[in-house]
C-alpha positions in Angstrom: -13.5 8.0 -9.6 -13.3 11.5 -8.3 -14.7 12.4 -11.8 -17.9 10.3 -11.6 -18.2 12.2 -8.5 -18.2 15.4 -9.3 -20.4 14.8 -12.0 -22.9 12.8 -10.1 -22.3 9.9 -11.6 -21.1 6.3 -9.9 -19.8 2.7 -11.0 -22.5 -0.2 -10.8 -21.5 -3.6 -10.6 -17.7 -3.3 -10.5 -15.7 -5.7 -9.1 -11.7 -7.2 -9.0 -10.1 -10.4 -7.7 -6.4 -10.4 -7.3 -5.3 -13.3 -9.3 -1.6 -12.9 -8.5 1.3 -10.5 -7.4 4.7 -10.5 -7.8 7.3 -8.4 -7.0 9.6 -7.4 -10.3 13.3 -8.2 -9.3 16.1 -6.4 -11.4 14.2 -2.8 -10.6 14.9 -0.3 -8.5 13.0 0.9 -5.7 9.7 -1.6 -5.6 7.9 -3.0 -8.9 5.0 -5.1 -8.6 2.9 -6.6 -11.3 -0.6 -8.1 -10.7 -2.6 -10.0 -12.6 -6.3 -9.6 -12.0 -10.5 -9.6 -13.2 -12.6 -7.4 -13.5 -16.1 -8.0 -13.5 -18.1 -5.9 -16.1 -19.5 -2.9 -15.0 -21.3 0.4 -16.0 -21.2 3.9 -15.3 -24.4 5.0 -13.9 -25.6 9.3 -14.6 -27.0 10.8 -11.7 -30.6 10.2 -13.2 -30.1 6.7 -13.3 -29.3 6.5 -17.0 -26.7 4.1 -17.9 -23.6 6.5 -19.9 -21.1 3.5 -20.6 -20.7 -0.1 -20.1 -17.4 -2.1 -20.3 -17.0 -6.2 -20.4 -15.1 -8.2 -18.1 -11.8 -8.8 -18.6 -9.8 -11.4 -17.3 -6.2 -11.9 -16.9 -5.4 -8.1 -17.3 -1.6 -6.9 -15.7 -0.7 -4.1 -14.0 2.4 -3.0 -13.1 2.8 -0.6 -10.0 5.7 1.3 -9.7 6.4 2.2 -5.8 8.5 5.2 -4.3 9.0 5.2 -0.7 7.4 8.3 1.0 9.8 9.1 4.2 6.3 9.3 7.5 3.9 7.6 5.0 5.6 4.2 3.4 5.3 3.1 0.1 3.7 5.4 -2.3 2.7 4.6 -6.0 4.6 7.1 -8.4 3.1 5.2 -11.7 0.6 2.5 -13.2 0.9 0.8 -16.2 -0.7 -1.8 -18.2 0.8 -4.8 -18.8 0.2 -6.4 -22.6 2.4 -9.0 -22.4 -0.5 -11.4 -21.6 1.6 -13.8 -20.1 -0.5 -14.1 -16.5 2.8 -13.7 -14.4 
């Protein structure tokens, strides 16, 4: 995003709903996988010239990998993408 920014560009029609979350247990620290959608969207130049599209996925995973940040709480160290496509 701070990309798009910088180059005067922005996101049009994107959009996510949380289908699920669940905390990993066996980890340590905090691991939390979500499954989600994501509407498709484009990436909009600053002349109003569409640059990219994507489709909409559904049932994509993510795992976050949390870190706790002594004054600020939970902070997210890494992202990854889930391709296990089980949904949970």
């Amino acid at each position: 995003m701070n990309s798009l920014a910088r180059d005067g560009e922005r996101e049009s029609g994107a959009g996510t709903s949380i289908r699920e979350a669940n905390r990993i247990t066996g980890e340590s620290g905090m691991v939390i996988r979500i499954d989600f959608d994501q509407t498709a969207f484009s990436v909009v130049a600053k002349d109003g010239s569409v640059r990219k599209s994507y489709p909409a996925e559904n049932h994509s995973g993510m795992v976050f990998f949390l870190r706790w940040a002594d004054r600020r709480g939970w902070a997210i160290q890494e992202i990854q993408v889930d391709a296990s496509g089980d949904g949970a």
